[in-house]
C-alpha positions as a Markdown table, in Angstrom:
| # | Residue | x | y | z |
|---|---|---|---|---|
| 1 | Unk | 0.0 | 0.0 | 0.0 |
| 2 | Unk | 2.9 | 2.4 | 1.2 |
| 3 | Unk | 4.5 | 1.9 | -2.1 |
| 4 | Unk | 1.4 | 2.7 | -4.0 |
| 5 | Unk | 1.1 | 5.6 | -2.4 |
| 6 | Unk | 4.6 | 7.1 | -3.3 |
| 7 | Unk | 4.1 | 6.1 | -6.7 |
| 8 | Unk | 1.2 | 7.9 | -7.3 |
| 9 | Unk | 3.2 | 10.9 | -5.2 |
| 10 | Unk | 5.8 | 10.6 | -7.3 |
| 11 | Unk | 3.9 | 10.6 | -10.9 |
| 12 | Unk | 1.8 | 13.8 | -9.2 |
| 13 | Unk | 5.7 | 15.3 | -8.5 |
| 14 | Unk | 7.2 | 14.6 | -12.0 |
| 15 | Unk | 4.0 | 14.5 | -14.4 |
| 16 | Unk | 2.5 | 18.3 | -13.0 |
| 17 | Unk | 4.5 | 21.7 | -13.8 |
| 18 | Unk | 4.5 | 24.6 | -11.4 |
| 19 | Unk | 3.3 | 28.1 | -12.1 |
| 20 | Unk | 6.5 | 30.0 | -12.9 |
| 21 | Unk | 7.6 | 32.8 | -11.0 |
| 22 | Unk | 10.9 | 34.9 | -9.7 |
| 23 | Unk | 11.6 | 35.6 | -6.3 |
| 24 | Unk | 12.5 | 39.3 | -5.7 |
| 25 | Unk | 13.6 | 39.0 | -1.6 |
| 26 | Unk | 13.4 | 36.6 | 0.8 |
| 27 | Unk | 13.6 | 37.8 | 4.4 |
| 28 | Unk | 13.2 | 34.8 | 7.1 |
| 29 | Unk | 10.3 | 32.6 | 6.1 |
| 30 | Unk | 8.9 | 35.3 | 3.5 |
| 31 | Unk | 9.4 | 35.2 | 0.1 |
| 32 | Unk | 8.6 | 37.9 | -2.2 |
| 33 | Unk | 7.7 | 36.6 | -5.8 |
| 34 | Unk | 6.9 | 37.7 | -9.4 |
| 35 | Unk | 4.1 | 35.9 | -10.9 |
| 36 | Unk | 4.3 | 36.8 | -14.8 |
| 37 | Unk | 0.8 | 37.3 | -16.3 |
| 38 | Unk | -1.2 | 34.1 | -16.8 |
| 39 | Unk | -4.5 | 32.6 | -16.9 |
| 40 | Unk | -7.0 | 30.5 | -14.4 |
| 41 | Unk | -9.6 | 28.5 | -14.3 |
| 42 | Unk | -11.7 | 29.7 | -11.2 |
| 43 | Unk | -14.6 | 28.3 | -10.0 |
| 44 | Unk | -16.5 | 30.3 | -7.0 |
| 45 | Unk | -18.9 | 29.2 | -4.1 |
| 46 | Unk | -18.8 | 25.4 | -4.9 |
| 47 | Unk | -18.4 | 22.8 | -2.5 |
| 48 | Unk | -16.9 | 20.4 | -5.5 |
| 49 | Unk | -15.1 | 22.5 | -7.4 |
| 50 | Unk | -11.9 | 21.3 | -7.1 |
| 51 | Unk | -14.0 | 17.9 | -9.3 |
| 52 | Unk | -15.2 | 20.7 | -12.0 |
| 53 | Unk | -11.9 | 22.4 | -12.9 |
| 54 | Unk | -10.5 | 18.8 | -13.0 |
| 55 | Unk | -13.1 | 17.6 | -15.3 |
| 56 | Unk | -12.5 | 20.8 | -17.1 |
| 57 | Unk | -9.2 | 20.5 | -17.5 |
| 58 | Unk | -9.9 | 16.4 | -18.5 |
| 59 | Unk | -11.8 | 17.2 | -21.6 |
| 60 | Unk | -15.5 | 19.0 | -20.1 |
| 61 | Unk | -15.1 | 21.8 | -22.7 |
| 62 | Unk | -15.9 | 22.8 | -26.4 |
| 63 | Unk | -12.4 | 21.7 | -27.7 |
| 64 | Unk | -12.9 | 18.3 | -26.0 |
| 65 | Unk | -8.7 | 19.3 | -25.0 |
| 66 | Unk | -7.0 | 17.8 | -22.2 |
| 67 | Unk | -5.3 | 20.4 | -20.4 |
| 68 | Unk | -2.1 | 19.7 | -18.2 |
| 69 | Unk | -2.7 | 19.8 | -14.5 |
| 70 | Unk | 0.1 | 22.8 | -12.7 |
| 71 | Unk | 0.5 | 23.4 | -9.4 |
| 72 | Unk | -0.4 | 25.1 | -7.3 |
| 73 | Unk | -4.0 | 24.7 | -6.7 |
| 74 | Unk | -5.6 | 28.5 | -5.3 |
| 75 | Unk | -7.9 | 28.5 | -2.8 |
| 76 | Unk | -9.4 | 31.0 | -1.5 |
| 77 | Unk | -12.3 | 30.9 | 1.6 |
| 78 | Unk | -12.2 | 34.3 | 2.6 |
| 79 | Unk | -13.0 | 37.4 | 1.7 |
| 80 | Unk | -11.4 | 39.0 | -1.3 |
| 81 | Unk | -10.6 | 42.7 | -2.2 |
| 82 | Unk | -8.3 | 42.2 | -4.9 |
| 83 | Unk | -9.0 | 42.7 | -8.6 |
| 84 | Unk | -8.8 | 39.0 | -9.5 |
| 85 | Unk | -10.8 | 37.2 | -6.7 |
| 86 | Unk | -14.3 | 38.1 | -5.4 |
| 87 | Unk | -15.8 | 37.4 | -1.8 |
| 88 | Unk | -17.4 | 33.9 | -2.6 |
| 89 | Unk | -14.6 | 30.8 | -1.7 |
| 90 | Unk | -13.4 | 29.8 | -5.1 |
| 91 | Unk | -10.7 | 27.1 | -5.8 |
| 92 | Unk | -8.1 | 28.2 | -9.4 |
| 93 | Unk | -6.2 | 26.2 | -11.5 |
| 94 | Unk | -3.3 | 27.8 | -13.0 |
| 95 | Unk | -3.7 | 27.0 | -16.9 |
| 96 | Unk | 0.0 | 25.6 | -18.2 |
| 97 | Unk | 2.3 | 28.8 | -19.4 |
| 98 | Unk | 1.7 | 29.5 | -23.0 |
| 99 | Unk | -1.9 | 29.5 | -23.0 |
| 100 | Unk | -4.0 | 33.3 | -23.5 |
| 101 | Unk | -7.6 | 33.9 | -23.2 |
| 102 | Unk | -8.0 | 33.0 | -26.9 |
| 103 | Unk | -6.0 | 29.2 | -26.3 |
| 104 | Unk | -8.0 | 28.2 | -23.4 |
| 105 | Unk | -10.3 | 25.3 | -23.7 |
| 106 | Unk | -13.9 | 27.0 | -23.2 |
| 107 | Unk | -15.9 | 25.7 | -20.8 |
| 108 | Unk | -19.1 | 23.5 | -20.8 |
| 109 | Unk | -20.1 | 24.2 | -17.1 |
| 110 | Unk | -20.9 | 27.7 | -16.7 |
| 111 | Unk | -19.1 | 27.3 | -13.3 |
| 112 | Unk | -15.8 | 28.0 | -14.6 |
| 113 | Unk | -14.5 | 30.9 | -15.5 |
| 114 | Unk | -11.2 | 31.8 | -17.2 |
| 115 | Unk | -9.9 | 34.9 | -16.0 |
| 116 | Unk | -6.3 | 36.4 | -17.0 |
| 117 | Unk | -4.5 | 37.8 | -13.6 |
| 118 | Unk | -1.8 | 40.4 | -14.8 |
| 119 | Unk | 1.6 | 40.1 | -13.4 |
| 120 | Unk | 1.6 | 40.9 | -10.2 |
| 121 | Unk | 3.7 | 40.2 | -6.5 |
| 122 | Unk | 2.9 | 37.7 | -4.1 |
| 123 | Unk | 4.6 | 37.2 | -0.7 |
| 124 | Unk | 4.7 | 33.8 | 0.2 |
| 125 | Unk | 5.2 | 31.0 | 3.6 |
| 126 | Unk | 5.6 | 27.7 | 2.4 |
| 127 | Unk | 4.7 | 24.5 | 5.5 |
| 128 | Unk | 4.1 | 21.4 | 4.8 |
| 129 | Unk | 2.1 | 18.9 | 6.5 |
| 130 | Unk | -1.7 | 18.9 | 6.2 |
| 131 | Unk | -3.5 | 21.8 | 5.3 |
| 132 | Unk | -6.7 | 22.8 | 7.8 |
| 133 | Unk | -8.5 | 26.2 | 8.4 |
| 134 | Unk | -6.6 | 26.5 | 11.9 |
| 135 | Unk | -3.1 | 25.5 | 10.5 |
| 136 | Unk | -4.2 | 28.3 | 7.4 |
| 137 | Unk | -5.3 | 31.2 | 9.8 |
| 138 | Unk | -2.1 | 30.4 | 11.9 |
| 139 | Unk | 0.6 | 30.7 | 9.2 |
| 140 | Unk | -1.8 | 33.7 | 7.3 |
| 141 | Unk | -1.5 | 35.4 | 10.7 |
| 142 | Unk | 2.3 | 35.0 | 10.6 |
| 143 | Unk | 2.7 | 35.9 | 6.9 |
| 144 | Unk | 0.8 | 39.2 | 8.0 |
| 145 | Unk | 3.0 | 39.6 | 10.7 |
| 146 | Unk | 6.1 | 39.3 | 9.0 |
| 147 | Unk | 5.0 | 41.8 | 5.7 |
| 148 | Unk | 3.9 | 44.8 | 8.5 |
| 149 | Unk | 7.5 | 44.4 | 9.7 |
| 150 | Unk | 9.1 | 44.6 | 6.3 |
| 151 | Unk | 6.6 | 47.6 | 5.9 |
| 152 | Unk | 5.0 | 45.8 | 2.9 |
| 153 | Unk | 1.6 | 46.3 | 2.2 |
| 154 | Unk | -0.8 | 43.3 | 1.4 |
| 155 | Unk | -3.5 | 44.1 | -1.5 |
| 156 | Unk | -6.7 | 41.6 | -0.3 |
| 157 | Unk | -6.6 | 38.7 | 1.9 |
| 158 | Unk | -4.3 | 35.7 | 2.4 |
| 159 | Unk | -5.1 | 32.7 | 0.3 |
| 160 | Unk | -3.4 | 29.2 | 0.4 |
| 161 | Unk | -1.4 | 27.5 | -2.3 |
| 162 | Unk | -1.3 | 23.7 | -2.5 |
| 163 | Unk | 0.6 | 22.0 | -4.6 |
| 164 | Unk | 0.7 | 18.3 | -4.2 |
| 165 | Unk | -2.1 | 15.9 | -4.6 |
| 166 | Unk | -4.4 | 14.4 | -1.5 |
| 167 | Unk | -1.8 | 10.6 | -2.2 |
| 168 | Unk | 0.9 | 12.9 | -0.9 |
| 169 | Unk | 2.1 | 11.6 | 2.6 |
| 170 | Unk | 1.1 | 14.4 | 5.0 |
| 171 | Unk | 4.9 | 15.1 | 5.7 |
| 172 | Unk | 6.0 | 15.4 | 2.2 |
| 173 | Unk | 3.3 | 18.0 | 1.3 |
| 174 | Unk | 4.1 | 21.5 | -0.4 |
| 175 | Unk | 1.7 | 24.2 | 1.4 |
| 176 | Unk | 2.0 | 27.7 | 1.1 |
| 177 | Unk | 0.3 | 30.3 | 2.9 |
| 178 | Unk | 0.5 | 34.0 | 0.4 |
| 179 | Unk | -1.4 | 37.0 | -0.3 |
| 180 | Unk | -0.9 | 40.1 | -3.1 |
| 181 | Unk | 1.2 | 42.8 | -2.0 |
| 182 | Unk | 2.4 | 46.4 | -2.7 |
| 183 | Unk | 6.4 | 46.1 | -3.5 |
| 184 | Unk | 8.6 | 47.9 | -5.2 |
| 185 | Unk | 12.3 | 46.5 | -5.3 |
């Protein structure tokens, strides 16, 4: 069974590409990042929408195109002020670099949306272990914390970033805690 498991963690690890970025300053735990421009596949106030993006992204669209999965997965439970997210808990997939609002796949279920987030900054705390609302509010506290001390200014609320998949043994997991910000290098 254990070896199952790290197979299937494995072929997650190798077979899924991460959203690209730069980091700009790193200051403790804190990371400051560059996310170029790209596009999402969002779906808001669904309790299963983590199963329609992948469906989505399996074929559930006019092309009938498989789209690679990336990591990380967005989610987002709690309010929203910046330009890309709204107030409802939504759950994003990061569409594979290369693809544009024209390339995407469109849709059959009106449930997802593909947005295109512009390039933007993102300070980050990565943890791993599991993921939970308490463990999230903890580290987005901290992240908070650390950003009003390096007199950076978040733009909207924390959100987390997973990026490995539930056959991931808890300790091995990639978790990240991160929020827009204000920076200028």
């Amino acid at each position: 069974m254990k070896a199952c498991i790290y197979a299937v963690a494995f072929f997650y690890l190798v077979m899924v590409k991460e959203a690209k970025y730069e980091v700009v300053k790193k200051q403790g735990k804190v990371e400051i990042r560059l996310y170029s421009k790209s596009v999402i596949a969002r779906v808001e106030g669904e309790d299963n929408g983590f199963n329609i993006l992948f469906s989505f992204i399996s074929g559930n669209n006019e092309q009938k195109s498989k789209v690679r999965m990336t990591a990380p997965v967005i989610s987002q439970s709690i309010e929203m002020t910046a330009p890309v997210f709204s107030d409802a808990d939504s759950i994003a997939f990061v569409m594979p670099e290369g693809y544009t609002l024209e390339t995407t796949p469109v849709p059959f279920d009106k449930l997802v949306e593909i947005v295109e987030v512009p390039e933007r900054h993102v300070a980050t705390i990565q943890f791993s272990g599991r993921w939970s609302g308490s463990i999230f509010n903890k580290r987005a506290k901290e992240l908070l914390e650390e950003l009003a001390k390096m007199k950076i200014k978040p733009k909207g609320s924390a959100f987390s970033m997973l990026y490995n998949s539930p056959f991931t043994p808890w300790f091995m997991r990639r978790n990240e805690v991160a929020v827009e910000v204000d920076f200028t290098a």
